[in-house]
C-alpha positions in Angstrom: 128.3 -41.6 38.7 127.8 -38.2 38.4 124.1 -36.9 37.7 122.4 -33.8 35.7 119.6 -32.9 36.0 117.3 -31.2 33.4 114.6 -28.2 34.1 113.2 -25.7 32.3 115.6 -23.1 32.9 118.8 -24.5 30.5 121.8 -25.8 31.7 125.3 -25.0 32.5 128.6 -25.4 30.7 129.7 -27.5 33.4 126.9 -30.3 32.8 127.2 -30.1 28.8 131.2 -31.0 29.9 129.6 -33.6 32.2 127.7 -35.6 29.8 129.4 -35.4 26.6 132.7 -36.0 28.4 132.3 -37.4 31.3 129.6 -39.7 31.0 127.2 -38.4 33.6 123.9 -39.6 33.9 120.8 -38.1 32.9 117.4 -37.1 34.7 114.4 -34.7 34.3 112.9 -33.0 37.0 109.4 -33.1 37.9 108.9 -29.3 36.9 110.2 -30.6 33.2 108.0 -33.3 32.7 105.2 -30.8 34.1 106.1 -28.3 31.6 106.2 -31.0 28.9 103.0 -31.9 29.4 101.6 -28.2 29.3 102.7 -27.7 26.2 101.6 -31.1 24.9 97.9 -30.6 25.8 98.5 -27.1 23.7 100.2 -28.7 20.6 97.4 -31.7 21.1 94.4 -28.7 21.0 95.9 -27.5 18.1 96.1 -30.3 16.1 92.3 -31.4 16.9 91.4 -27.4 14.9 90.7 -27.3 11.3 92.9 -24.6 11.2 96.5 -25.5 9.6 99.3 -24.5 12.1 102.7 -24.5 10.9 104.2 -27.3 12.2 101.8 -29.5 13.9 99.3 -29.7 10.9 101.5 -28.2 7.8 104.2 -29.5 5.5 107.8 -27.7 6.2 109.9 -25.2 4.8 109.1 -24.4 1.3 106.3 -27.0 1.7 104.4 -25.2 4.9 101.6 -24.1 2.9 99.8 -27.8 2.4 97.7 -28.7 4.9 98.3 -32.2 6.4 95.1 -34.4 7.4 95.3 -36.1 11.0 96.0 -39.7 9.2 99.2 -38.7 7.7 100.7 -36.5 10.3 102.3 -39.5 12.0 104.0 -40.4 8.6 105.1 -36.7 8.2 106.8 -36.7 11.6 108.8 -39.9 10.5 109.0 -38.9 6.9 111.3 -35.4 8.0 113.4 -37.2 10.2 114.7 -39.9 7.3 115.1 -37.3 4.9 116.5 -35.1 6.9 119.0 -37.5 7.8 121.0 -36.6 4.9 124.5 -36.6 6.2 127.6 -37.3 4.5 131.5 -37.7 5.4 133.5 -38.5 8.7 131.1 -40.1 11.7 131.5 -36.9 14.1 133.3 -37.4 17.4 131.8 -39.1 20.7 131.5 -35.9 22.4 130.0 -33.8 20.1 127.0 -36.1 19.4 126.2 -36.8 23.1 126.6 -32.7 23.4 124.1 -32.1 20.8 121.8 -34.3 22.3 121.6 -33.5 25.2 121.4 -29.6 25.0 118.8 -30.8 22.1 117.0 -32.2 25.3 117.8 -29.3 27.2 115.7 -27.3 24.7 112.9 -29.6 24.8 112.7 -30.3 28.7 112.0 -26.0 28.5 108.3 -26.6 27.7 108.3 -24.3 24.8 108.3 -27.5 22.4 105.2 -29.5 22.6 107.3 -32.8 22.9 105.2 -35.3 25.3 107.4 -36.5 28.5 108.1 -39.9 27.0 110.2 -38.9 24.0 112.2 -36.5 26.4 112.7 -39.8 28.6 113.0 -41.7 26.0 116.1 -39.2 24.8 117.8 -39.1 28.5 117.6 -43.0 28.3 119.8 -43.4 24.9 122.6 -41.0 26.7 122.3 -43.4 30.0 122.6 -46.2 27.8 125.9 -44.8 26.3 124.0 -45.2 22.5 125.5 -42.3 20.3 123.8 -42.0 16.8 126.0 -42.1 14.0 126.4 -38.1 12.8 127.9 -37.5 9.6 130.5 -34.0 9.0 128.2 -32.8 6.6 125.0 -31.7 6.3 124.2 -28.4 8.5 124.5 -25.1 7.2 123.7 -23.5 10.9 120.0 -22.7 10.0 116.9 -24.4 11.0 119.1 -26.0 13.2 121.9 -28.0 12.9 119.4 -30.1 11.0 121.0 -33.7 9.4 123.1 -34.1 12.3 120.3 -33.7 15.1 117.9 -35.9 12.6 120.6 -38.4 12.6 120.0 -38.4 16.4 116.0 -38.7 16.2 116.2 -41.1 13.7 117.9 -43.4 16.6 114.7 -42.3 19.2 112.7 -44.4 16.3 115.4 -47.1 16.5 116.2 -46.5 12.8 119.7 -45.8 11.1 123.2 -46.6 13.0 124.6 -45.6 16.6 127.7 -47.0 18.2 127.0 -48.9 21.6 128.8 -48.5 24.9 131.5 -51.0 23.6 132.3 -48.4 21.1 131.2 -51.1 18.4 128.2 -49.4 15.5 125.2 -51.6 14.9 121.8 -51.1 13.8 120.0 -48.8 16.4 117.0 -51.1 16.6 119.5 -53.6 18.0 121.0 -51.6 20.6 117.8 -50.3 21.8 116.4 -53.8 22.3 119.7 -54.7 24.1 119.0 -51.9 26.5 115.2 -52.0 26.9 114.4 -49.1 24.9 110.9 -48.7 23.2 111.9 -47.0 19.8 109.4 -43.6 19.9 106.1 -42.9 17.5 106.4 -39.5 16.8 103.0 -37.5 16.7 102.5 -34.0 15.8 105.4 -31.1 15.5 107.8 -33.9 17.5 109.4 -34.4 14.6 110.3 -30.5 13.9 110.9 -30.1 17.1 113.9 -32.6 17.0 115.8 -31.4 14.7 115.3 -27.3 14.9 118.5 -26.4 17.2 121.4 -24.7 17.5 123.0 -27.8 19.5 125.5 -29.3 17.6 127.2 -25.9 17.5 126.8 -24.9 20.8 128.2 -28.2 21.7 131.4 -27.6 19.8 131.5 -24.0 21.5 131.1 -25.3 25.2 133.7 -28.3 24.8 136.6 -25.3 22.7 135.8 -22.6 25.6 137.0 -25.7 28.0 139.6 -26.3 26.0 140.9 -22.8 25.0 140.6 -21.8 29.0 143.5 -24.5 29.4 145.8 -23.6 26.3 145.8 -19.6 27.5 147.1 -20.5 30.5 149.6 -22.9 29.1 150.2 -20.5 26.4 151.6 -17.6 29.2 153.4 -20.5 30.7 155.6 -21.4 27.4 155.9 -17.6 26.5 157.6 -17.0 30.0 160.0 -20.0 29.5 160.8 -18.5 26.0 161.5 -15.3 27.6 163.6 -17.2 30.2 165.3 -19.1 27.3 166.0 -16.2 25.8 167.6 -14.1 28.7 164.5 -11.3 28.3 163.4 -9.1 30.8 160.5 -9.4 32.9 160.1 -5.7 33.8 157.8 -5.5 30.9 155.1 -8.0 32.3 154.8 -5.4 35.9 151.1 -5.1 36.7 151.8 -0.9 36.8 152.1 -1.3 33.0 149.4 -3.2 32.2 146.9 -1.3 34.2 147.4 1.7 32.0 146.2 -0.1 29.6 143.0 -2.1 31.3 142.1 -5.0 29.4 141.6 -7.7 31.2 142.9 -10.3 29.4 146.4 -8.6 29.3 146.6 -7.9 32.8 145.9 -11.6 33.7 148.5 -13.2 31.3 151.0 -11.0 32.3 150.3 -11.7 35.9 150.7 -15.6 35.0 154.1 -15.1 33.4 155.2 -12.9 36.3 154.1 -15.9 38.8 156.1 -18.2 36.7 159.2 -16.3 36.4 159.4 -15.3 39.7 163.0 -15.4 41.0 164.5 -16.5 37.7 167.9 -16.0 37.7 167.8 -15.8 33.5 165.7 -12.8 33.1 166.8 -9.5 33.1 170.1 -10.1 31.4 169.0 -8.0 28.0 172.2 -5.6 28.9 175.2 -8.3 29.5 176.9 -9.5 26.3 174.8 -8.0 23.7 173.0 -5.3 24.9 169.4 -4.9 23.9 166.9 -2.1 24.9 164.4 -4.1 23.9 162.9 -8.1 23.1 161.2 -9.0 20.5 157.6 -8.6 20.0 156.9 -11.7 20.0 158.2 -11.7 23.5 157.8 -8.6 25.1 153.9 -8.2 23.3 153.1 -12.2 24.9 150.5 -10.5 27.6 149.1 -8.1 24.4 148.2 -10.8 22.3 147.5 -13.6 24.5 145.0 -11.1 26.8 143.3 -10.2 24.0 142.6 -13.7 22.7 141.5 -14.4 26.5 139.0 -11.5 26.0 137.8 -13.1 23.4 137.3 -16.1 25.2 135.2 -14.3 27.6 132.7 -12.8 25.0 132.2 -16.4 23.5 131.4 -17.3 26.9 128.5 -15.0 27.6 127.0 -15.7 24.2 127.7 -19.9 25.0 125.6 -19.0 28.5 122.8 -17.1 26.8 122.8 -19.9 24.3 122.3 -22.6 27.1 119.4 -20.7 28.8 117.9 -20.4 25.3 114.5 -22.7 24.1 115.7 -22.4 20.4 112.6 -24.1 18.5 110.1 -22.8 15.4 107.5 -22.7 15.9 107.8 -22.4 20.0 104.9 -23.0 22.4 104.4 -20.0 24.5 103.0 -19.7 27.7 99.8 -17.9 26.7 99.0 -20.8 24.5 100.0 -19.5 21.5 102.2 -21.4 19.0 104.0 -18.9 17.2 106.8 -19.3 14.2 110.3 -17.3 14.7 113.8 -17.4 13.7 115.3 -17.9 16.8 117.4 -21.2 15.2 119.4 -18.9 13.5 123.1 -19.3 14.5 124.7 -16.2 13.9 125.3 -15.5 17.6 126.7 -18.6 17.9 128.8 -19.2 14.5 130.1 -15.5 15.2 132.2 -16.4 18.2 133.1 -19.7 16.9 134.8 -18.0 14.2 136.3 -15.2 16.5 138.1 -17.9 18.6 139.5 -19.4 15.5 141.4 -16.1 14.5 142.6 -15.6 17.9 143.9 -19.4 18.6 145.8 -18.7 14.9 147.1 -15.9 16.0 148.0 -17.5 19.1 149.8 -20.1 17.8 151.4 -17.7 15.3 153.3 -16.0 17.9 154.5 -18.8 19.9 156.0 -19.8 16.4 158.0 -16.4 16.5 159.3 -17.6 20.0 160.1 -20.8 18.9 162.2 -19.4 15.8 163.9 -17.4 17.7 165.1 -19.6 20.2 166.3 -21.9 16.8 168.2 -18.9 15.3 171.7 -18.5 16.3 171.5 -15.0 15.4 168.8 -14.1 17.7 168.9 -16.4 20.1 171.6 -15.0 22.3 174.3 -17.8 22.8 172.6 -20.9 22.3 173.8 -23.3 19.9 172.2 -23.4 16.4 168.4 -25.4 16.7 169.4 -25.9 19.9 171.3 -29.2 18.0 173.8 -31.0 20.3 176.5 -31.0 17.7 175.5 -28.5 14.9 176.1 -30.0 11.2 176.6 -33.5 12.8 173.2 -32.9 14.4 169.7 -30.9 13.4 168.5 -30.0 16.7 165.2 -29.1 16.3 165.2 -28.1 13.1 162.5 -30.1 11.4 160.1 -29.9 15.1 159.7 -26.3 14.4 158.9 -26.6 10.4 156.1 -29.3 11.9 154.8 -26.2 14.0 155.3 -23.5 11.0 153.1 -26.1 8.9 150.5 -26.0 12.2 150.2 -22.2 12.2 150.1 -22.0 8.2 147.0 -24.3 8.8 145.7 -22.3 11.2 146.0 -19.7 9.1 143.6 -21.0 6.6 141.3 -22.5 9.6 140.8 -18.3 10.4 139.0 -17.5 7.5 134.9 -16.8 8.5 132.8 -19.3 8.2 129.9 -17.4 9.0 130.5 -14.8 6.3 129.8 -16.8 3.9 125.6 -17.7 3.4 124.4 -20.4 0.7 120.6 -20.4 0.1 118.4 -23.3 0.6 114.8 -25.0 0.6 114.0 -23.0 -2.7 115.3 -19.9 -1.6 112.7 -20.2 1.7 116.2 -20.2 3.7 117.8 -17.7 1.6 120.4 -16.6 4.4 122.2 -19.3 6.3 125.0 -18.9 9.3 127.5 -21.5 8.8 127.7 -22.1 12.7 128.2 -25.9 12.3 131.1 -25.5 9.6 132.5 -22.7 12.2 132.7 -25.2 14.9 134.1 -27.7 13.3 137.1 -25.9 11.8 137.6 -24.6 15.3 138.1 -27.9 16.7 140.4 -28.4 14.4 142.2 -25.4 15.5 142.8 -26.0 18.8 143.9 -29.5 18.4 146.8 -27.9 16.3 147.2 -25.0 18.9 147.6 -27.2 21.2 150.4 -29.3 19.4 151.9 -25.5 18.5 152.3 -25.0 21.8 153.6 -28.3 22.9 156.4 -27.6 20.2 157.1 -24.6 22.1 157.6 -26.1 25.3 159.7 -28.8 24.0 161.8 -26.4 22.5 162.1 -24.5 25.4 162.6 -26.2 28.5 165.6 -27.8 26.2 166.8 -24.2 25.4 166.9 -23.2 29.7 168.6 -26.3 30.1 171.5 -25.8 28.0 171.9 -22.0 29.5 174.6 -23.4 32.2 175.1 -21.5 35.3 172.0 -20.0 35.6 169.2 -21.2 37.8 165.8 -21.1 36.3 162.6 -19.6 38.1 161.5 -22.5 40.8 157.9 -23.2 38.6 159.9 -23.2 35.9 162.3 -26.1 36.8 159.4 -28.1 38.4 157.6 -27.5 34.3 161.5 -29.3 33.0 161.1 -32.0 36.0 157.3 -32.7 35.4 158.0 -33.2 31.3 161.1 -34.5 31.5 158.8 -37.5 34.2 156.5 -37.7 31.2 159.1 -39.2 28.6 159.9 -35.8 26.8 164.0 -36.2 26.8 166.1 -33.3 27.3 168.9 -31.5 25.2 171.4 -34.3 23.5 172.3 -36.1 20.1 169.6 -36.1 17.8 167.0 -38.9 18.0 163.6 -39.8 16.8 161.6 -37.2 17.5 158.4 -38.0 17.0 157.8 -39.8 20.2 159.6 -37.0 22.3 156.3 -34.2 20.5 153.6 -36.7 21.2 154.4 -36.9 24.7 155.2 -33.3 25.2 151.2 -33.0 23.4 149.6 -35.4 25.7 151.2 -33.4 28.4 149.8 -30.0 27.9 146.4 -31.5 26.2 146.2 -33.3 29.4 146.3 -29.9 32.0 149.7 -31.4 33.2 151.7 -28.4 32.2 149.5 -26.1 33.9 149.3 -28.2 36.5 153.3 -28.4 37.2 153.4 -24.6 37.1 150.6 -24.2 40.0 152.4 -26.5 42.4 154.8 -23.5 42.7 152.6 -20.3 41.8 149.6 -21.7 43.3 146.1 -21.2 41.0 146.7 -19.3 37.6 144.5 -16.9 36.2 
């Protein structure tokens, strides 16, 4: 199995992907647990001062100002994590709770914390162990840290509250720990802050949509070219002399991709036979315009997702000086901001591949092919209804688009009087590539049934080997209408699954 290891320095993309997906196991490195221990002995100095420090020997939030005696700071430390675990709704996917606490570890393996070694250890054992805390939909308004659901996750370290086991079955956390040989943790001073102040949860969301988003770009460029194939467009549009007049970078490289894919069709460039057209469509000839810019976007979430993972987001933070200092470094504006920008672009996204879609339904714009592409139009509906699905996708999308992180609700008696919404952000954007996703597997399906019925013309060689590789996946081709619900799910699982991307490359080799 796959290991990652933890310093002080953050952690990739690649090992979020690891262990929230893919299981991998989890160490610390010597220089961690050395840095832990650091900043223990600080927090540990601290504490033994009359002085209050916020934190360590003061209530929290609205309540920093009492000064907590050494006897109760143990039950303060437990006391935040229950009532912070506050949570309500849907249990939160897999995934995104084994993403949260790890980069939650990440953050406290930095040594700017105060966390001793043996809670970090104790954290990296629950993700060996394949425990995930129960983590409700609700409770995190992207301040303070993603705050119920990361104390949903500490609340598990004191083998309190629910988690669901390896067998996927949810029991009482006290009961998988003992199955596992986990000691549940005492929390001492600040550990309990320190837990639950992160941006993690929604950085989590961010690294596993990036992933996701890099796959659906490509596929996206790889439907848009069938369309345009389907349709008899020209692919003059997509040269690279075009697109480097106008440089952004994004553009160029999904133009490039549907170039790849269409090379040596024998359907493009008929836009002048029958029914001569100077021009296609936007939603064809623009493909590379909107599709680039969305990749674009992509790559400014990225840098702000790899900044993020570097980050020690904590208040207050141990410094290496010695000083324990307050800040608002959990805010998650930088964060929710992206989220929020990736969710326009995947609407708009999947708004234009609706266009396509219509058009290739549309007698009247479709350029010879039979009404909804329907084997016996009036007897049969074609694909009538699939695209009606994919309007109702898009129209949700739509709604999915709208800011999270414009919005701001105050909380803790106005102390957090300006919040960022990052976790709402994240969530509605996983929403939205799910359904771009299923937008785009519409497409193809209506598609590589559209070429087909286009008799006597050959189709580009990675286009034919997209038709054979779905057609080998159980997605039937053009015929009497059928139930058609099987024939969608199985052209989803194939482009949620990389396989559409995948069939291309055998023939164009890597896309961009």
């Amino acid at each position: 199995m796959h290991t990652v290891v933890v310093g002080t320095s953050g952690v990739t993309a690649s090992d979020v992907l690891a262990v929230a997906r893919g299981g991998a196991r989890v160490e610390l490195s010597d220089e961690a647990v050395a840095a832990l221990a650091a900043a223990r002995e600080i927090v540990d100095a601290l504490a033994a001062k009359p002085e209050p420090v916020y934190g360590v020997s003061t209530g929290f939030g609205a309540l920093a100002t009492r000064h907590i005696s050494q006897e109760l700071r143990t039950q303060l430390q437990r006391n935040i994590v229950r009532s912070h675990a506050a949570g309500m709704g849907p249990r939160v996917e897999r995934e995104v709770v084994r993403a949260l606490m790890f980069l939650r570890l990440k953050t406290v393996c930095s040594g700017h914390t105060g966390v001793r070694p043996e809670v970090a250890q104790t954290m990296a054992d629950l993700l060996n162990a394949g425990i995930t805390p129960v983590v409700h939909e609700y409770g995190s308004l992207g301040c303070s840290g993603d705050l119920a659901p990361l104390s949903h996750c500490a609340l598990a370290l004191m083998g309190e509250g629910d988690a669901e086991g390896p067998d996927g079955t949810v029991r009482p956390a006290a009961e998988l720990l003992a199955a596992h040989g986990i000691a549940p943790v005492e929390l001492r001073e600040k550990e309990g802050l320190a837990l639950l102040n992160g941006t993690d949860g929604m950085l989590g969301m961010l690294v596993m949509a990036l992933a996701d988003l890099d796959t659906l770009y490509t596929s996206a460029d790889i439907t848009a070219a069938l369309s345009l194939e389907a349709l008899l467009g020209t692919d003059k549009v997509l040269a690279p002399e075009l697109h480097a007049i106008r440089p952004h970078p994004g553009q160029g490289a999904s133009a490039a991709n549907m170039l790849a894919v269409l090379k040596d069709s024998q359907l493009t460039g008929h836009h002048q036979d029958d029914a001569p057209r100077v021009q296609d469509a936007y939603s064809v000839r623009c493909a590379p315009q909107v599709a680039g810019a969305g990749r674009d976007t992509l790559a400014h979430a990225r840098l702000v997702a790899e900044r993020e993972l570097a980050a020690a987001v904590d208040n207050p933070v141990v410094l290496p000086d010695g000083r324990v200092e307050s800040n608002g470094n959990f805010h998650g504006a930088p964060v929710a901001y992206v989220l929020d920008f990736l969710a326009i672009a995947a609407a708009d996204l999947a708004s234009i591949a609706e266009r396509r879609t219509d058009r290739l339904l549309d007698k009247n714009r479709s350029h010879g092919l039979p009404p909804f592409l329907a084997d016996d139009p009036g007897v049969d509906s074609g694909l009538m209804i699939a695209q009606y699905t994919q309007a109702a996708l898009v129209s949700e999308m739509k709604r999915l688009a709208v800011p999270a992180s414009a919005d701001s609700i105050p909380s803790s008696a106005m102390q957090e009087d300006h919040v960022s919404m990052g976790w709402s952000a994240a969530r509605k954007l996983r929403t939205a590539v799910d359904n771009l996703t299923r937008v785009l597997a519409i497409e193809l399906y209506a598609a590589t049934r559209a070429v087909e019925l286009r008799e006597g013309l050959t189709p580009a060689p990675a286009t034919r080997a997209v038709i054979d590789a779905v057609r080998q996946a159980g997605v039937e081709g053009p015929g009497p209408d059928r139930f058609l619900a099987p024939d969608l799910a199985a052209a989803d699982a194939f482009v949620r699954d990389g396989l559409l991307v995948a069939a291309a490359e055998k023939v164009t080799g890597p896309l961009r």
